[in-house]
C-alpha positions in Angstrom: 50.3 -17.1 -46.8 47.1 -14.6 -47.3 48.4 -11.7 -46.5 45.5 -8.7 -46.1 46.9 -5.0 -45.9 45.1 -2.0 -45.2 46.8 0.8 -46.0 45.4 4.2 -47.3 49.3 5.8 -48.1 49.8 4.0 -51.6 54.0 4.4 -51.1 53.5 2.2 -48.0 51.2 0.1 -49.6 53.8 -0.5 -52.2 56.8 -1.2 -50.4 55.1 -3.3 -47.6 53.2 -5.4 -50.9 56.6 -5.6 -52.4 58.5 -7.0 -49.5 55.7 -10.0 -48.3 55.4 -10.9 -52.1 59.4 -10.9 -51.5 58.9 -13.7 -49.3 56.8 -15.3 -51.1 52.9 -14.4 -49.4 50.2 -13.3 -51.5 49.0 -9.7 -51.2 45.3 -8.6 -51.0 45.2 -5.0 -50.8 42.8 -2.6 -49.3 42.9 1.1 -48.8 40.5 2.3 -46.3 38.5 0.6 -43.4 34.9 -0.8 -44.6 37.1 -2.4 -47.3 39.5 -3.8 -45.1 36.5 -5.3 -43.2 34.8 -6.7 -46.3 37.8 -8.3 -47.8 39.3 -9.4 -43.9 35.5 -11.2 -43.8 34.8 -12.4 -47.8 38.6 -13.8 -48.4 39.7 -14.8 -45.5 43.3 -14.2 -44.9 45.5 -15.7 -43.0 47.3 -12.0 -41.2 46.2 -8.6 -41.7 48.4 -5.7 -41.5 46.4 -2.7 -40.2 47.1 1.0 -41.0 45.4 2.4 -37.9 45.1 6.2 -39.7 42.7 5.6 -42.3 40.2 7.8 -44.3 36.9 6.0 -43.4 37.1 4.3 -40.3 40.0 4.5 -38.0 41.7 0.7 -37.7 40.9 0.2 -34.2 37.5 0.5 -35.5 37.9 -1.8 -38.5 39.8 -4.1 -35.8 37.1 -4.3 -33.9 34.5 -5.0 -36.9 36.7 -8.0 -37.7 37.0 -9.7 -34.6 33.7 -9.5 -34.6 33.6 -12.8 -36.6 37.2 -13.4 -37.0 38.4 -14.3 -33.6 41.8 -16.0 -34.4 42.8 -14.3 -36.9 46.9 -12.4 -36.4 46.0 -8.3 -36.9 49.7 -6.3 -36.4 49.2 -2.8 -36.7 51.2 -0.3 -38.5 51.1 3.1 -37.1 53.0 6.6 -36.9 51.1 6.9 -33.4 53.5 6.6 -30.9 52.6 8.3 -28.0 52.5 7.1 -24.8 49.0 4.8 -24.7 49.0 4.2 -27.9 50.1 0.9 -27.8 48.0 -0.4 -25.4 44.8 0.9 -27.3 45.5 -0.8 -30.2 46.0 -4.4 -28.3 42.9 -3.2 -26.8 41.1 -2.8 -30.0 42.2 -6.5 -30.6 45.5 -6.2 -32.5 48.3 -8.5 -31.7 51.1 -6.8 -32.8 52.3 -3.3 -33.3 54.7 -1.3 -35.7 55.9 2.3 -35.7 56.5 3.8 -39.1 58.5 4.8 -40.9 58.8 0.6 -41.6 61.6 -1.8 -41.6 61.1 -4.3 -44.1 63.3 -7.1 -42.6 61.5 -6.1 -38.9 58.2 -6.5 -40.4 59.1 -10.2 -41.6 60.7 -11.6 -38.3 57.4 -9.5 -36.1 55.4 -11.3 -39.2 57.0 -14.5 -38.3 56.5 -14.2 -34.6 52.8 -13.5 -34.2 52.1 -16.5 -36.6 53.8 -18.6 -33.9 51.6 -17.1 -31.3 54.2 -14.8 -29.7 54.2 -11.2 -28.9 56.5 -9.1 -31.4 
């Protein structure tokens, strides 16, 4: 699988990269918003993984951008926002899963595993 992360902390970028290639997914990588949105629309993955802290646009924002023409499309966001709300803004932004970090690598796969069968992780 097409696996599109956007992820601005490069030590996240590289375990989270390591682990999907792990399991055998390809890895596009992108480290801020716009080019999250620009590869998400030119290469079309089949999952994004969305940092939602990032130095251009936030990844609600960059969420939003992309359902704009990719309706389908499984977005699970990674986050160290956990306060109470959080998670409903980022369904709300259009995200269908959520992570707190720090991440779990085996968590990641099985919440991974579940949105592509059209559950909630």
């Amino acid at each position: 699988m097409k696996v599109l992360v956007i992820e601005d902390n490069p030590q996240n970028m590289k375990l989270i990269g390591y682990v999907l290639k792990k399991y055998g997914h390809e890895v596009i990588e992108a480290s801020g918003g716009l080019e999250g949105v620009k590869k998400a629309i030119n290469l079309q993955p089949e999952l994004i993984l969305m940092d939602i802290q990032l130095p251009d646009i936030d990844g609600l924002e960059a969420t939003r951008r992309i359902r704009k023409t990719m309706l389908n499309i499984p977005i699970i966001a990674i986050t160290s926002y956990a306060m109470a709300g959080d998670r409903e803004k980022v369904i709300a932004a259009g995200c269908n899963g959520y992570f707190e970090k720090p991440i779990n690598p085996l968590a990641i796969m099985k919440d991974i595993e579940k949105v592509i069968q059209g559950r909630k992780p």
